[in-house]
N, C-alpha and C positions, 0 to 999 in steps of 0.2 A: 435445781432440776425439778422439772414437773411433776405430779402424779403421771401423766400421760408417758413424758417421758422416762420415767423410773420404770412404767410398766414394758414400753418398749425398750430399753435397756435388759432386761432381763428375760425377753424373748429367747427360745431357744435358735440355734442359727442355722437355718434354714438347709444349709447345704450337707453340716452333720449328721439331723435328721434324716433325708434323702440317701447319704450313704450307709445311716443303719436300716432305715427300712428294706432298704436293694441289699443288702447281706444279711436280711431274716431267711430270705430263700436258698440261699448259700450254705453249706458247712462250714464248720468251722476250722481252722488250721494252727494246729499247736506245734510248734517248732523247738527240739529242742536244740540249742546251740553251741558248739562247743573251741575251746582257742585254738585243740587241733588234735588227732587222733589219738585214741587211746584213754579221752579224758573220761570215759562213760557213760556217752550219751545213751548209750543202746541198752544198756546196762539200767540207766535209770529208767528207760521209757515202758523196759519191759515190766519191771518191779513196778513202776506205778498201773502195768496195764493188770499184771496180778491180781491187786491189791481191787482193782474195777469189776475184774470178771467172778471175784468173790463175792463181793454185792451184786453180779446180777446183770452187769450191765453189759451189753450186748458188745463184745471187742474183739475183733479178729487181727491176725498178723497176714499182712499181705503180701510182706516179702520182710524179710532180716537178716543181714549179713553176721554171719557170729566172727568169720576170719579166723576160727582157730580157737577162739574162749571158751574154753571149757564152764567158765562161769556161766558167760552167755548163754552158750546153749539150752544150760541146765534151766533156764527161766521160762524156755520155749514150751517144758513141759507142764502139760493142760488148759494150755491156749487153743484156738482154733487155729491154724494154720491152713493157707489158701492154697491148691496145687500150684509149682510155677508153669510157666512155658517152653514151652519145647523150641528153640530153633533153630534152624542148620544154616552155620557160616564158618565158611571157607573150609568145609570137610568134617567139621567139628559141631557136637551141638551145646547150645548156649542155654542158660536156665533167664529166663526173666521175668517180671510182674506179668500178671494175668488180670490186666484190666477190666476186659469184657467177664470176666468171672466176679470179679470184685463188684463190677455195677450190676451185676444180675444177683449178687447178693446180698447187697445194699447192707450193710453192717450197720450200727451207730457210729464204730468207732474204728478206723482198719487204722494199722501202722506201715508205714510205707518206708523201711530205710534208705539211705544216701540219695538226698534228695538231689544230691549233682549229678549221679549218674547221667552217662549216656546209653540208649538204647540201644538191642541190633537194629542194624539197614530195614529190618523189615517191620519195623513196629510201627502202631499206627502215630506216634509222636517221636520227636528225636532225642528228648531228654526228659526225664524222670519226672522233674517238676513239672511240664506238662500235664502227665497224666494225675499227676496231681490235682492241677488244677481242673480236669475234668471231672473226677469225683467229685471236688470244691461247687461243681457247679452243678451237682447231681445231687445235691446237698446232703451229703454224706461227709460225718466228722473224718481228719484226718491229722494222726501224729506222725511227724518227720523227723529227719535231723539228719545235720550238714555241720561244719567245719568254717568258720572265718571267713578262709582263705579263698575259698569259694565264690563269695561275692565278686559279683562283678566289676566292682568299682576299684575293689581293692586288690585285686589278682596281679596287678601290675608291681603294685606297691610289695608285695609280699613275694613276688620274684624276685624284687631288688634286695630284698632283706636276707632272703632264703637263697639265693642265687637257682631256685629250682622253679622254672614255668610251671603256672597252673593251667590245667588241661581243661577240666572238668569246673566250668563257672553256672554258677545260677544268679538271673538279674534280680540286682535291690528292691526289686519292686514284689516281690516273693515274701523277703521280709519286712516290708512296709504293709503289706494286707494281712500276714500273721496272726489272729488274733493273741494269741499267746506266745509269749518269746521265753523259753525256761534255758537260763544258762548254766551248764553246766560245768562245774569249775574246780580246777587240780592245780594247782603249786607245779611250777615246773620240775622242780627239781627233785618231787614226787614223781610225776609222769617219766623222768627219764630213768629214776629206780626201775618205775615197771616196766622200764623198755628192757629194761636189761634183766630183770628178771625170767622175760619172756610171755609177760601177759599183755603186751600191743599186738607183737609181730612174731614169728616164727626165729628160733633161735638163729639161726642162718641168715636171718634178714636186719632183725635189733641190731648187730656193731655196727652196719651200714645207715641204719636213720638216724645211731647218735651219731655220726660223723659225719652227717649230710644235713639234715631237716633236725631232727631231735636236740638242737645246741641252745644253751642257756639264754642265751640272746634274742634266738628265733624266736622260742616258744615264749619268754616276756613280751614282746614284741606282741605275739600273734593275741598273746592274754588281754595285753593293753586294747587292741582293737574290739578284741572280742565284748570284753564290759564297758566301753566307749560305743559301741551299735547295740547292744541289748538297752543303755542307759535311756537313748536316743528314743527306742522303741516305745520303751516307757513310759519314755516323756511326750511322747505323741498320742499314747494312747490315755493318757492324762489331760493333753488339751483336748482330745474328742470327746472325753465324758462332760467337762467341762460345759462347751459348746453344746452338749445334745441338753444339757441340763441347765443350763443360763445361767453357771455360777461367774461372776464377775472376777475378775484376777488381769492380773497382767501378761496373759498367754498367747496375744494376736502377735504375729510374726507381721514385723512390717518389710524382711527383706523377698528380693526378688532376681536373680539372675537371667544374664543373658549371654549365653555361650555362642561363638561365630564359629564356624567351621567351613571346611573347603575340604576339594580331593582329595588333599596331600596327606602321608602318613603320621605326622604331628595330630590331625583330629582327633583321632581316637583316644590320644594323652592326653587332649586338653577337656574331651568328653568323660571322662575317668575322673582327673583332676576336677573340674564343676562339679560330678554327681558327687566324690568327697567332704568337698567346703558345703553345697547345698543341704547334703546331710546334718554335717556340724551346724548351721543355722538355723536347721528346720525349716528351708524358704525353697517353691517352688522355683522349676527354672524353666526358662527355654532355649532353644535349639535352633539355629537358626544361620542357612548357607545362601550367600549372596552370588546370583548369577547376573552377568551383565546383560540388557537386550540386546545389543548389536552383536552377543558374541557366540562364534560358531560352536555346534554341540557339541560339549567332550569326548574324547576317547571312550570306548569299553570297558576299560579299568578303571579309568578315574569314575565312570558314573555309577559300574559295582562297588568300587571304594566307598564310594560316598552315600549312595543305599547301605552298606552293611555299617556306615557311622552314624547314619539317622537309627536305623534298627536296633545298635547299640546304646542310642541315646535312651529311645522311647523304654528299651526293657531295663534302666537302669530310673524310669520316675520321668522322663522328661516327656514337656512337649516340644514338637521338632513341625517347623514353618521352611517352606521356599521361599524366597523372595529377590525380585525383580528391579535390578537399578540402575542407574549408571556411573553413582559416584556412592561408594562401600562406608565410607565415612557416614557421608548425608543418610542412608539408608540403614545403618548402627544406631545412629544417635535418634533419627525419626520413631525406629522401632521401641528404642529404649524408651523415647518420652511417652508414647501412647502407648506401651504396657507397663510403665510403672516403676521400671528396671530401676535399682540402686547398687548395681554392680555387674561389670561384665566382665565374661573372661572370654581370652581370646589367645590364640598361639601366635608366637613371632621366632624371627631367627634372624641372627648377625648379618647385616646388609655387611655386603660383597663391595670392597672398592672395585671400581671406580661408582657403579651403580648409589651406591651412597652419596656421591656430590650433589646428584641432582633430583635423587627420588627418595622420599623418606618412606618409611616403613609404616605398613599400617598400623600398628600400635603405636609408631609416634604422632602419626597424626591425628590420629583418637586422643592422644594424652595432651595434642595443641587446643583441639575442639570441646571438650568436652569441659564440664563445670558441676559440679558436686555429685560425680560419679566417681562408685571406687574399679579402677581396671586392674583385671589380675593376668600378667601375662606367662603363660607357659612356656617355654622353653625346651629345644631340642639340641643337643649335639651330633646329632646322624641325621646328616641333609638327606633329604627325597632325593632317590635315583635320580639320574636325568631323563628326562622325557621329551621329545622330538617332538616340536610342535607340528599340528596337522596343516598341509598346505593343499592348494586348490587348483589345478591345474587346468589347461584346455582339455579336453579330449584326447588328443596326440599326444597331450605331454603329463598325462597321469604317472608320473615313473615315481614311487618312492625309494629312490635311489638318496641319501643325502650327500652324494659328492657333487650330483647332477643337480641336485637341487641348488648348490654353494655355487655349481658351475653356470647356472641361468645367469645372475647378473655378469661373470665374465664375460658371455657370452655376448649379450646385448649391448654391453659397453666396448666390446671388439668392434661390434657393428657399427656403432653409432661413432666410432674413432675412424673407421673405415670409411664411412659414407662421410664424413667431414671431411678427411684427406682428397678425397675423390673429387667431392664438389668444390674445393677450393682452388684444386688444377687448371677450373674453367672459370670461375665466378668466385671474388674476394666476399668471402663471406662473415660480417662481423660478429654477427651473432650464433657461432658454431653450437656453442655451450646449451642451443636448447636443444639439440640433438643428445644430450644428454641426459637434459633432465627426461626427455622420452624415455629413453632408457632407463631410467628411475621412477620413472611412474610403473612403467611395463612390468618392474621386478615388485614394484609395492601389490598390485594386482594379483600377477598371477606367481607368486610366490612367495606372499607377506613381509612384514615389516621388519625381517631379519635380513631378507635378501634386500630391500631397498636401501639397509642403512648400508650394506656392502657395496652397492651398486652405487652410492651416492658416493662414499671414501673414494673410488675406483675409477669414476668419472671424475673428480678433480685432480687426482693426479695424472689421466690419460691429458686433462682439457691441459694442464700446463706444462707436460713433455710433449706433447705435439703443435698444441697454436699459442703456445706464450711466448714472445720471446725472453732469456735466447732458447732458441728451440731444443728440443733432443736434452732438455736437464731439465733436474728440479728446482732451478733456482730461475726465479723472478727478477725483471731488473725492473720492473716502473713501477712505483709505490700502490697505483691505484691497480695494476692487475692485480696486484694483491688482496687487496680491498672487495676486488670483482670475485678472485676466488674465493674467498669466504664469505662471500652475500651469495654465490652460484651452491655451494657447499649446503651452508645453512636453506635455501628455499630448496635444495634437492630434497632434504631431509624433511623438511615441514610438507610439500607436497607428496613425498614416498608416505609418510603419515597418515597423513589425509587421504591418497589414495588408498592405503591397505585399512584404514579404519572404516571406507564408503564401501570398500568390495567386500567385509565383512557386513559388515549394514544391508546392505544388500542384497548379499546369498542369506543373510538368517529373515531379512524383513522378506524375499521369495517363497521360503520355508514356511513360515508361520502363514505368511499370505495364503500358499498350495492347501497348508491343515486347514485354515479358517474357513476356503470356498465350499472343498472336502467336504467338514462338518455344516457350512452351512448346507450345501446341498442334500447333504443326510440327512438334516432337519427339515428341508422342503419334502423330500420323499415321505419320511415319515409323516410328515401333517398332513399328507393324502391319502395315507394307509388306515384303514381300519382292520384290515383281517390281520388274524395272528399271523400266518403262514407267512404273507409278504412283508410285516414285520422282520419275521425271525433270519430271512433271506438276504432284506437289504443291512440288517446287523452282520450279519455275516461275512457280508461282501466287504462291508465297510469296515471293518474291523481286519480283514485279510490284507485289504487296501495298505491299511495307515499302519498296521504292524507289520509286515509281511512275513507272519510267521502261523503258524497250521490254528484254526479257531473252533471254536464249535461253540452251541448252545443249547442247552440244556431247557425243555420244558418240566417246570415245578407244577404239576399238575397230579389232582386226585391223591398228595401226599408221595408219591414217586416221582423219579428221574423217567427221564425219558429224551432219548437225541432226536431233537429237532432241525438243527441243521451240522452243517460241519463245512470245512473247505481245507482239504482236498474233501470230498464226497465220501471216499474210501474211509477214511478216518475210522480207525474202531479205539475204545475203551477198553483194559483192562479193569482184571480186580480193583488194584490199588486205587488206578484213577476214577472209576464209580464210587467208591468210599471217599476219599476226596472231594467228589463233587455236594455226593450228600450230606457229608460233614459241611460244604459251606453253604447249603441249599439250610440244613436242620439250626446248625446254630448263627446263621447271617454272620460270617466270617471268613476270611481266605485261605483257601486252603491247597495243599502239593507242595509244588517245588516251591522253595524259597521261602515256604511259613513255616511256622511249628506245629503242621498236620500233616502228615504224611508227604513229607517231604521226598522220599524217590520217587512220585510220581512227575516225569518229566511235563507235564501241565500245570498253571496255576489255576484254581476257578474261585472265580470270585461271583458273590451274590448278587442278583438284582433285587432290592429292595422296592417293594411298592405298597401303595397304601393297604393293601388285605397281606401283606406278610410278604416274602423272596416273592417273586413272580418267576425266575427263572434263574440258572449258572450258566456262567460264561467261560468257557475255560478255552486258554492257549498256550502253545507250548513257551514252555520257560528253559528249561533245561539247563538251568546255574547260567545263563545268560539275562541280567537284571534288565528290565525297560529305566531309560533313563528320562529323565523331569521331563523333555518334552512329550515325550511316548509317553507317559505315565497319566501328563495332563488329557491330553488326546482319548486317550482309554476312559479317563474319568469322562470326560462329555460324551463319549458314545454310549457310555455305558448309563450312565443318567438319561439320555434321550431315549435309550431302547427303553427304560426301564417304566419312563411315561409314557410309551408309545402302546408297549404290553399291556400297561395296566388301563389308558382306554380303547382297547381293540378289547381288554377282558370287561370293561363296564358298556362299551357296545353289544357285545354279545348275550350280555346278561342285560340291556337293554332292549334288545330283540327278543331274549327268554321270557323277562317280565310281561313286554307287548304279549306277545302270544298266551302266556298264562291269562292274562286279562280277559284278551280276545274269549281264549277255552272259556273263562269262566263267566262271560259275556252270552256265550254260545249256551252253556249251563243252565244260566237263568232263563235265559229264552224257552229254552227244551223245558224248564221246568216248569216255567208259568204256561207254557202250550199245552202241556202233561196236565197239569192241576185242573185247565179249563176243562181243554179235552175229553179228560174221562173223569172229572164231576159231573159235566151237564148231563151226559146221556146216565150214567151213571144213578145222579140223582130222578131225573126222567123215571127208569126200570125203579128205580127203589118207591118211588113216588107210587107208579103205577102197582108195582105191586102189594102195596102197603093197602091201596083201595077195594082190589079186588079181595083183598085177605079178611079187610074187616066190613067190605059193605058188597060183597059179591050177589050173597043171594034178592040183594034190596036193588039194584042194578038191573035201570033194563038191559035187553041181547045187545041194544045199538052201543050203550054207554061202553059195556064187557068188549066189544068188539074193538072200539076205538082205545080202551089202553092199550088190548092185545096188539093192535097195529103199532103204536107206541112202542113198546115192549121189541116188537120186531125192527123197527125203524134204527130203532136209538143202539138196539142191539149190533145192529148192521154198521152203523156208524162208529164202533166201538171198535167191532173188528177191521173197520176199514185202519182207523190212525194207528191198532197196532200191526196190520200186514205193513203199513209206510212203516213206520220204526224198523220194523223187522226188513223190510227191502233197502230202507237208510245206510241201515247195519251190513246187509251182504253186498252194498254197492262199496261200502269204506274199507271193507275185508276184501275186495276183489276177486270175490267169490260170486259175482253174477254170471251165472253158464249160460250165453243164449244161446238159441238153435241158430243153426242155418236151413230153415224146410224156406220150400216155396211161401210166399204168401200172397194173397189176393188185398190189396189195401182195400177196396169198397165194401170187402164182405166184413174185412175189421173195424169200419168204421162205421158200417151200418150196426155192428154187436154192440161198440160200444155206446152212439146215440139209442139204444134201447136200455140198455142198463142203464146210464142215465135218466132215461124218461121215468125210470122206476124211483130211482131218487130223488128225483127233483120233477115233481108231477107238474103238469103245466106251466112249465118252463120251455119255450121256443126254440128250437135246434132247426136249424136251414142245413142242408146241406147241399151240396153238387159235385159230382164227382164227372169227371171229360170222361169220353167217350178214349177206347183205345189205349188204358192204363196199364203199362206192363209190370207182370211181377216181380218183386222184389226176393231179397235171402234173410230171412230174417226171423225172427219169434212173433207169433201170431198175439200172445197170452203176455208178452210184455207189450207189443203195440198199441195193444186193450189198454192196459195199464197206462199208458202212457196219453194216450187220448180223453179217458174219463177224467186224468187227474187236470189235464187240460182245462176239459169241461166244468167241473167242478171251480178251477181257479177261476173261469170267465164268473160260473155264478157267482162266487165271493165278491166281485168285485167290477161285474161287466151290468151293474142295474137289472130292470126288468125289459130293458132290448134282449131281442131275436140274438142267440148265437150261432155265429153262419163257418161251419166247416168245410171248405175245399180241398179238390184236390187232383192237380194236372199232372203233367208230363211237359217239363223242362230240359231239353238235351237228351243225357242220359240218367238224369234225375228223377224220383217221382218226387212231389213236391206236396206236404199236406201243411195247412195254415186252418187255425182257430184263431177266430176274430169275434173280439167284442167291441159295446158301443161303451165301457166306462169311462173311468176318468183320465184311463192312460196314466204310462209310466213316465216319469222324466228322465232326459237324457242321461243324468248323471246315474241316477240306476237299472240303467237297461244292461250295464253287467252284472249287477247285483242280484238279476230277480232269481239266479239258476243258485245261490249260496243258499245255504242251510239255514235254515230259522230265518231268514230275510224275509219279511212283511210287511208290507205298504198299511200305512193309517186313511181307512176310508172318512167319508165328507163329515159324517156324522160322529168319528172320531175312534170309533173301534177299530179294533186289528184282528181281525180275524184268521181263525187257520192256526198252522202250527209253524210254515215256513220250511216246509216238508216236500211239499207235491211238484214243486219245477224241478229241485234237485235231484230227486229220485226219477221225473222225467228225464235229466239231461244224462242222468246215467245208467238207464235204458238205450236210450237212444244211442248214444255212445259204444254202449256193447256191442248193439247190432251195427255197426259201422255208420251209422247217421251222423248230423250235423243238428245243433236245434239254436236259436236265435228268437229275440225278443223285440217288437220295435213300435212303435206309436206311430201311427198314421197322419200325415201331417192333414187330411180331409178334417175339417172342422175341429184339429186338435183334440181330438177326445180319441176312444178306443185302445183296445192292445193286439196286435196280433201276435202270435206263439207258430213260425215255418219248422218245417219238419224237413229233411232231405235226406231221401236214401239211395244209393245207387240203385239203378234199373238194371234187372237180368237181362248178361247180353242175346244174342241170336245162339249163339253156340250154349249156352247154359239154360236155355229153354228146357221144360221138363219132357223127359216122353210122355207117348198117347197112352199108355196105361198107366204114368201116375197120377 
């Protein structure tokens, strides 16, 4: 071996690491474990928790059952102890862990006993370990302790032994994350003194546990288990140090299981039995139920079954796979070679004569197929109930009657004997016998492949009491009708086959076809949706659609819940189910009915995952009704599409937030470099000028003194002019502009405001012409002003040293004023631009002058007073701008009187 590869040899392994740095943030979970009551768990846990809170170290009891021990008790004292919970079931009230108080006190180290317990109805988890593991994830230490027998793996196993059901199970995977397993260990035959002493159990109850649970046998039994899974623990956490630290040994586990399950109540024995032997090897397993494609959906209980035996799987270490086939064999052995598998287990039961002549059993046909795999088969002696297969009816003949059902091929093979008899009265008919096999197609169809094989037996005996000779028996005289009945026989049966295998084929390839259109169409709406709203609607729809049970969804927004859709509309939330939601909104997990979070709430919500964190819950009703694998799949692809559909309608919308931030801060600099100019030039101008007169006044002739003071005045005027714009900017964006309605005279306003002008821009050419016969308008005289100088002004900026020619007619009932200059003109694509804010044209010579202020603040002038204003370039020589005004004309009736 290399240097290179010596040093890669000794690399630490990758997935170890990964799992200790993901449980630094964790607490940690010390368990102690015991073969079975009485042995001292609680006893030990609290003397070591003594022996902690004397040094100092921060340790609370969260809850502990003392049962009566006077021992116990007496440990409790000068601990902190947590108050319990109060609550009221069935008339009576219940003490239980105080969760929410434990996390709002965050201890180092709380003690949480009987970790199998089950909680009341109303707690937010349904069993103890749970809340466990939510402290575990709040990373707060926690000490536990449980009992053997407990485990889930082995509850079965210790019923058998014990003849007593375990009630109260916690799954193996509790004690596989453990960081600390302390067994706590008693000699049976010590633990049964002290049963009888009276330190387990109350005097009155001890002769009843030794003669029940408490027997020499049991408790060996339960001991041997006990130090055979602490051993286990050990030894696992042995190869993980190993691994995290690159010591070479021989600790890689090369085995791998592959457990197969089905509806039937065998699974769960055979899911127990793997999670067992997986243990004893220390090798990963998987889980894994073969559904055929052609075949119709199961029953309600088989596909509850079979959810609460994947659920069982996964909380006892396993991963659990669906999968898709049409020969169970082919689809074992496929899965085993491409995971690795070197042993499967799988459940079987004594094939039935006559069924056994011709159909072997799937573990024999695994044990023909199969080559250096070890198969372990399970075994049952208490056959599955019988269960009535589902049949498919017309319309008319949906009866689930099963006598009626038995009675369909009598029925059709009545007929078809009938209508043979009939036509043979008139017409020698040789080929009768395919009036039968109709018969046996019809019953393979519409009442599967049970009623065909009936209707096939049923039509060869009609076909040879009525057209065989000799007629009216069952007995045959010519060798070859013989021969005929059983080639008629055998193709009745191979076509009843073929038919009830294609009308399956069929209704499930309709099915899957209706989902696939469904979702795609859901995917097309979606790809056309950007708004959240119609997002959340057509989820809604679609999800009512394909489940047909009550939906809602939940907007994750600003850190709260919030109902965003629902169907029925009415829909409301309770307590429970808001906690629910937000349990699966906060920790991305499923939460209500049918998890381990607040399971009475008749809702399940599940999280929408997107790339910034949940984007949303989805919650529908469950109510101990499980969705089975098709509906399950179905949910999973609506729920992934809603979930990238939300997340870009939420980066559209913070794409349009972005745009606009831009825009503002686009609009920002504008303002700022028009500010910076603005009130520097005049600015410096006045400081200039006054800087001169300050130090060279008395040396100054009157004419030089005169011309800064004009200066002085000019630049001053200019100064005040950009901030009344700002400040008119401001009361146009606050919608705080109040115009008047007086009369107004337009020529008297427009001759004021070509004079004020004149004063600003001296020898600057203003034409104007106003028609004869111009009627008054309603409006503000003092914003019209405003509005026409800033006009003027923009012509000078940008209308050259031509003439600016102001008009102004009478249009209809319009008066009509236009400002028109000769410059360079606007181009079409900004002739809606020129009225936006800070919007300014680059003249010839390459400046921009202005601020991008005086059209805007014109149009919304204008605007107040009911006008219209519009911008357009003249197509005359291509050059010019004109700036139209239109205000409604006072009518005849709104004329003013003679004395205003």
């Amino acid at each position: 071996m290399g240097d290179a590869d010596r040093r890669a040899g000794n690399r630490p392994d990758p997935d170890a690491l990964l799992a200790l740095a993901g449980g630094e943030s964790r607490g940690k979970l010390t368990l102690f474990l015991g073969a079975a009551p009485g042995v001292g768990k609680t006893f030990a846990m609290l003397t070591r928790a003594r022996r902690l809170r004397a040094d100092g170290v921060d340790i609370v009891v969260g809850l502990v059952e003392t049962h009566g021990r006077s021992e116990t008790a007496a440990l409790l004292e000068g601990l902190e102890v947590l108050p319990r919970r109060q609550i009221g079931h069935q008339g009576r009230q219940i003490e239980e862990f105080d969760l929410d108080a434990a996390l709002g006190r965050r201890p180092g180290i709380i003690i949480v006993d009987e970790l199998a317990h089950t909680n009341a109805p109303d707690s937010r988890h349904p069993k103890r370990y749970l809340d466990v593991d939510e402290l575990l994830a709040a990373g707060i230490n926690v000490w536990s302790a449980m009992n053997i027998q407990h485990l889930e793996s082995l509850s079965d196993v210790v019923a058998e032994i014990t003849g007593i059901p375990v009630r109260e199970r916690v799954p193996d995977i509790i004690l596989q994350r453990a960081d600390e397993v302390l067994l706590v260990d008693l000699a049976p035959a010590e633990l049964i003194e002290r049963l009888k002493e009276g330190k387990v159990y109350l005097p009155e109850n001890a002769q009843r546990a030794v003669d029940s649970f408490f027997r020499l046998g049991n408790l060996t039994a339960l001991r041997e288990m006990a130090l055979r899974r602490t051993a286990d623990r050990v030894d696992d956490q042995m190869v993980d140090y190993l691994k995290q630290n690159a010591i070479e040994g021989p600790w890689q586990t090369t085995e791998r299981l592959l457990v197969c399950i089905g509806a039937d109540h065998l699974s769960e024995k055979v899911v127990r039995t793997a999670a067992r032997l997986a243990s004893g090897l220390n090798a990963p397993w998987l889980v894994i139920s073969i559904e055929r494609a052609d075949s119709p959906p199961p029953r309600p209980e088989k596909t509850q079954r079979l959810a609460a035996t994947f659920k069982l799987a996964e909380s006892l270490g396993a991963e659990t796979r669906r999968v898709t086939g049409r020969d169970f064999v082919e689809e074992i052995l496929r899965t085993a070679r491409r995971e690795h598998v070197t042993q499967i287990v799988i459940g079987g039961r004594r094939q039935v004569f006559p069924a056994s002549l011709w159909r072997k059993s799937l573990p024999d046909a695994l044990i023909e197929h199969v080559a250096g795999l070890g198969i372990h088969v399970v075994t049952s002696d208490a056959p599955d109930p019988p269960s009535r297969p589902e049949r498919r009816w017309p319309g008319w003949l949906r009866i689930d009657n099963p006598i009626w059902e038995l009675g369909f091929p009598l029925v059709v093979v009545s007929i078809a004997t009938s209508l043979g008899t009939l036509i043979e009265r008139f017409v020698d008919l040789p080929n009768v016998s395919l009036l039968y096999l109709l018969a046996v197609l019809l019953s393979a169809v519409y009442a599967g492949y049970l009623a065909a094989l009936l209707a096939a037996v049923l039509s060869g005996l009609a076909y040879n009491f009525f057209f065989i000779p000799p007629f009216h028996t069952f007995t045959i005289a010519s060798p070859h009708e013989v021969f005929g009945l059983f080639i008629f026989i055998v193709a009745a049966l191979i076509a009843g086959g073929l038919a009830s295998r294609l009308s399956d084929q069929a209704t499930t390839a309709g099915r899957r076809a209706a989902s696939t259109q469904a979702l795609y169409d859901f995917s097309r709406k979606l790809s056309g949706t950007a708004n959240y709203e119609d997002v959340v609607w057509a989820a809604v729809a679609q999800l009512r659609a394909s489940l047909r049970r009550d939906v809602m969804l939940l907007s994750a927004t600003g850190g709260d819940l919030s109902l965003a859709g629902a169907w029925p509309p009415d829909t409301e939330l309770d307590v429970t189910d808001m906690m629910a939601a937000r349990w699966a909104m906060e920790k991305n997990e499923p939460a209500g009915n049918g998890t381990g979070t607040l399971p009475n709430s008749p809702f399940q919500f599940r999280p929408l995952g997107a790339s910034a964190g949940v984007a949303a819950v989805v919650g529908y009703r469950q109510a101990g009704q499980v969705l089975g694998a098709e509906d399950e799949q179905i949910l999973g692809s609506i729920l992934d599409q809603t979930a990238i559909a939300i997340d870009r309608a939420r980066l559209s919308r913070e794409s349009l937030d972005q745009a606009a931030r831009l825009e503002g801060e686009r609009f920002r600099s504008s303002l700022l470099s028009s500010i910076s100019h603005d009130l520097k030039t005049p600015l410096a101008t006045i400081t200039g000028a006054v800087s001169s007169l300050r130090e060279l006044g008395d040396k100054m002739t009157p004419e030089s003194r005169s011309d800064l003071l004009v200066s002085i005045e000019e630049e001053s005027d200019r100064l005040a002019r950009f901030v009344a714009n700002l400040l008119d900017m401001t009361r146009i964006e606050a919608g705080t502009v109040d115009a008047k309605r007086d009369w107004v005279d337009v020529g008297d306003v427009v001759h004021t405001a070509v004079q004020r002008a004149g004063r600003y821009f001296p020898g600057r050419g203003i034409d104007t012409s106003i028609a004869d016969g111009i009627p008054l308008i309603r409006g503000d005289s003092v914003l019209l002003g405003q509005v026409l100088f800033n006009l003027v002004d923009n012509a000078v900026k940008y209308g050259g040293n031509d003439p600016i020619s102001i008009y102004v007619r009478s249009d209809a009932k319009d008066v009509v004023i236009s400002v028109t200059d000769l410059g360079q003109g606007i181009p079409v694509a900004d002739l809606e631009h020129v009225f936006d804010k800070f919007f300014r044209r680059e003249k010839p010579d390459g400046r921009i002058p202005g601020t991008g202020l005086g059209l805007a603040i014109a149009r919304g002038f204008v605007e107040a007073m009911g006008g219209t204003i519009r911008a357009e370039s003249p197509a005359v020589k291509r050059r010019g701008t004109r700036i139209t005004l239109r205000f409604p004309a006072a009518s005849v009736d709104d004329t003013p009187p003679e004395d205003e």
